[in-house]
C-alpha positions as CSV (number, residue, x, y, z in Angstrom):
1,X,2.9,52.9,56.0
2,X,3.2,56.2,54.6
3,X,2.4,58.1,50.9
4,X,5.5,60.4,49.8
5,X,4.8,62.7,47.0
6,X,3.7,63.6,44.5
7,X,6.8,63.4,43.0
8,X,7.2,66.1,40.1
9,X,8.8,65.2,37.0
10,X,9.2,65.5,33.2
11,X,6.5,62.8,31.4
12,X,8.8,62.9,27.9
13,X,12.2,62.2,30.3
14,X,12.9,58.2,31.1
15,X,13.6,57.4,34.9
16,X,15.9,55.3,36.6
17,X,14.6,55.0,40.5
18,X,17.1,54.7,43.1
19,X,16.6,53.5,46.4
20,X,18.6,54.5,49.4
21,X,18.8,53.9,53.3
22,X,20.4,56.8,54.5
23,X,22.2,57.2,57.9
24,X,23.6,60.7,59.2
25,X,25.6,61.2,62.6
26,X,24.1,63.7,64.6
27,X,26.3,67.1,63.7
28,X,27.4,65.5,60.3
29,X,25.8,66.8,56.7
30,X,26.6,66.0,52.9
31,X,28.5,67.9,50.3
32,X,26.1,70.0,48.3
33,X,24.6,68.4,45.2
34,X,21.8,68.1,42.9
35,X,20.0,65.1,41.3
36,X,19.0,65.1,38.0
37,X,15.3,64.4,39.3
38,X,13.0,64.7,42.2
39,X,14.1,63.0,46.1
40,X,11.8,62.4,48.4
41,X,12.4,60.5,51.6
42,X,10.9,59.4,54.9
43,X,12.8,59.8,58.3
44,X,12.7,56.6,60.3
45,X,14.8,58.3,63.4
46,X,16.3,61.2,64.6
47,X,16.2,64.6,62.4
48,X,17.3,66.8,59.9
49,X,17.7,69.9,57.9
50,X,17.8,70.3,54.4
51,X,18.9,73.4,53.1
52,X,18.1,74.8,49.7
53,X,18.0,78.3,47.7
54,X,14.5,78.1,48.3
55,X,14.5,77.8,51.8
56,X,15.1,75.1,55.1
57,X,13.2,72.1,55.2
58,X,13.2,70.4,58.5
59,X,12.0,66.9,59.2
60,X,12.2,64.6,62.2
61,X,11.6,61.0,62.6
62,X,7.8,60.2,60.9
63,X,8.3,63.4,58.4
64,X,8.1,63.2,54.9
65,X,10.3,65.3,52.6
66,X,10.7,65.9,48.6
67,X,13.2,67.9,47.0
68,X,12.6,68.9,43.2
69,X,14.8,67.7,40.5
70,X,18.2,70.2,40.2
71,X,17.7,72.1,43.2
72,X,21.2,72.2,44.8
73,X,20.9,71.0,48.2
74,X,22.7,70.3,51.8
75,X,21.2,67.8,54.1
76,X,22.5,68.1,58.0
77,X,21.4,65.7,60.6
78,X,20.5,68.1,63.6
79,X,19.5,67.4,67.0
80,X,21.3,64.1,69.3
81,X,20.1,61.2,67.4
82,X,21.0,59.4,64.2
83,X,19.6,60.4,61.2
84,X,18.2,57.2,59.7
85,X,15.9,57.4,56.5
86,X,14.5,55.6,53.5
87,X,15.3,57.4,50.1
88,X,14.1,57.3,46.7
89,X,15.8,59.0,43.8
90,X,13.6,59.4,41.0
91,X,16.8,60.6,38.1
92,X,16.7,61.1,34.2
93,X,18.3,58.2,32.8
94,X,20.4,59.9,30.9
95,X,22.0,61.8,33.7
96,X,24.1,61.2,36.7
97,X,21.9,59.9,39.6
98,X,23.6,62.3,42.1
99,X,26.0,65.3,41.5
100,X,28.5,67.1,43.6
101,X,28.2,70.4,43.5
102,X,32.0,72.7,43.4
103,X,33.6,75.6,42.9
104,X,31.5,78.8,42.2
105,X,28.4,77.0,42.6
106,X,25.4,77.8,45.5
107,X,26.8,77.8,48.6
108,X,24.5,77.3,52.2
109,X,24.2,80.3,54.2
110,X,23.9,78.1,57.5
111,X,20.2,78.5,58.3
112,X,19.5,74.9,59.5
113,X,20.6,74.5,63.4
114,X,23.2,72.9,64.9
């Protein structure tokens, strides 16, 4: 059992939740994208490395993680072992739950190891 959060948000904006089991090769990462509301998410196994404009958050199995709503974002699973995690994503209704970021968007600078 573990508490993830708080999870900041809008009170006037309607949410949709939207639950995810996420699983990451080792060496693999996502396309950059944003959600149109907060993520948070617990590791189950292996680790990973979220990179941000704010910064590098990295996580390994046990760890905790949120992400605030529209902060573009690129998630690599570092290390040998499969990334394996629980997700929630918390969007505005009204809005895409996830969106791809291209073109002259933020781009990673390649902070989180390999």
């Amino acid at each position: 059992v573990s508490v993830v959060g708080p999870l900041p948000h809008t009170v006037s904006k309607s949410y949709t939740a939207r639950y995810l089991v996420g699983v990451i090769p080792p060496g693999e990462h996502t396309p950059v994208h944003t959600h149109a509301g907060p993520e948070a998410w617990y590791l189950l196994a292996g680790s990973e490395c979220i990179e941000t404009p704010e910064g590098i958050i990295v996580a390994h199995a046990g760890d905790k993680a949120v992400v605030k709503e529209a902060l573009p974002m690129m998630l690599s699973s570092v290390g040998t072992e499969t990334r394996k995690a629980f997700a929630l994503i918390l969007h505005d209704s009204a809005q895409p739950w996830t969106m791809v970021m291209k073109g002259d968007g933020w781009k990673p600078s390649g902070r989180c190891p390999r």
